[in-house]
C-alpha positions as a Markdown table, in Angstrom:
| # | Residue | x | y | z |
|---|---|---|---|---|
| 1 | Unk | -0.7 | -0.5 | -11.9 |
| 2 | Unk | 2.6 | -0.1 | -14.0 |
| 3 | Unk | 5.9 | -2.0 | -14.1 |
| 4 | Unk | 9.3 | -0.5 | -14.6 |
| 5 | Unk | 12.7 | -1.3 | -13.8 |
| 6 | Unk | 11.9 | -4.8 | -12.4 |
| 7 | Unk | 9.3 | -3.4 | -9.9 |
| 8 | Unk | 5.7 | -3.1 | -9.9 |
| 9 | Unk | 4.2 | -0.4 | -8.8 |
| 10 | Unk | 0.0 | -0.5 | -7.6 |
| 11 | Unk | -1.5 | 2.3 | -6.0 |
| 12 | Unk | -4.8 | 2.6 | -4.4 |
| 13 | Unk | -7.2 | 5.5 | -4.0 |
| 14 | Unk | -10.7 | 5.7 | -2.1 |
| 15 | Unk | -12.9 | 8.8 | -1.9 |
| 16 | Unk | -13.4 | 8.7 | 2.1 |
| 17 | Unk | -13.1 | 9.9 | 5.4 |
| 18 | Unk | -9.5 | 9.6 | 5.8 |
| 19 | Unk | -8.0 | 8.2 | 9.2 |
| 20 | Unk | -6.9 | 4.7 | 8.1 |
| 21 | Unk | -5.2 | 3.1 | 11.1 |
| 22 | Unk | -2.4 | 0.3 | 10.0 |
| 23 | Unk | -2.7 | -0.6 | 14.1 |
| 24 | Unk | -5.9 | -0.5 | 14.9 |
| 25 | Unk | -7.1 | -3.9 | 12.9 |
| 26 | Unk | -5.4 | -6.8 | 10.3 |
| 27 | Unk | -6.3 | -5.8 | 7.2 |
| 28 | Unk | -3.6 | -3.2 | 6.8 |
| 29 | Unk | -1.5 | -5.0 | 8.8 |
| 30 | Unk | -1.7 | -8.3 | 7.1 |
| 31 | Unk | -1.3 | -6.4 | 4.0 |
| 32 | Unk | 2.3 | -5.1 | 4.8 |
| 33 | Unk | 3.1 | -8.2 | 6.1 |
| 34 | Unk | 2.5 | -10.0 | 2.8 |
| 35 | Unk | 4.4 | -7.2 | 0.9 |
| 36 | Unk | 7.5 | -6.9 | 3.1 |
| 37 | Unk | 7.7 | -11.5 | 2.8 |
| 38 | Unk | 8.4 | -10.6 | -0.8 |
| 39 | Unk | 10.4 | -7.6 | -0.4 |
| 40 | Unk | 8.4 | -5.2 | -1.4 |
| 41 | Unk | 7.7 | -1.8 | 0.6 |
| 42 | Unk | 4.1 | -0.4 | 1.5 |
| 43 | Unk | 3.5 | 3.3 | 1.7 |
| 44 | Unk | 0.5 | 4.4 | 3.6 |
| 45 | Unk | -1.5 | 8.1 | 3.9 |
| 46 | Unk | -4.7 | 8.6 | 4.8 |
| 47 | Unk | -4.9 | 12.4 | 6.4 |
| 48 | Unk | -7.9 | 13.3 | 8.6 |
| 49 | Unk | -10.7 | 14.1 | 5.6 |
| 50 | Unk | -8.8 | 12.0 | 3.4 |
| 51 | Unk | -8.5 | 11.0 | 0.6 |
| 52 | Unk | -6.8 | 7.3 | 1.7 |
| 53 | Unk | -4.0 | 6.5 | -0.6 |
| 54 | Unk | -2.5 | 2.9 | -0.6 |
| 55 | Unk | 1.0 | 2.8 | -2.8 |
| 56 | Unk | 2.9 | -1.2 | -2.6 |
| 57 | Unk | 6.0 | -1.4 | -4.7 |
| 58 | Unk | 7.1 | -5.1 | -5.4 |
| 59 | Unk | 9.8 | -6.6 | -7.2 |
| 60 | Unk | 9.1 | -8.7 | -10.5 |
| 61 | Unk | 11.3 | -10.7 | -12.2 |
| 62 | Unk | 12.3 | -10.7 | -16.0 |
């Protein structure tokens, strides 16, 4: 977690299988929802023997 410019940055890491599907529940889903109803942006990878990374960028006032 850092902040700079006005934005706060959090990324999440896990040590598993990879292969995180953003469709195929809520959880992921609901996540980017909440982010994007505060204008923030959601980056998602999570490559076939992963690792799954999680990066949300949010805006944060002075």
């Amino acid at each position: 977690v850092r902040a700079a410019g006005g934005l706060l940055h959090v990324e999440v890491r896990d040590d598993g299988h990879g292969g995180a599907d953003e469709h195929g529940g809520t959880g992921l889903t609901g996540i980017r929802r909440r982010v994007e109803a505060h204008d923030g942006t959601l980056e998602l990878a999570s490559p076939p023997g992963g690792p799954t990374t999680l990066k949300v960028t949010l805006p944060c006032g002075s």
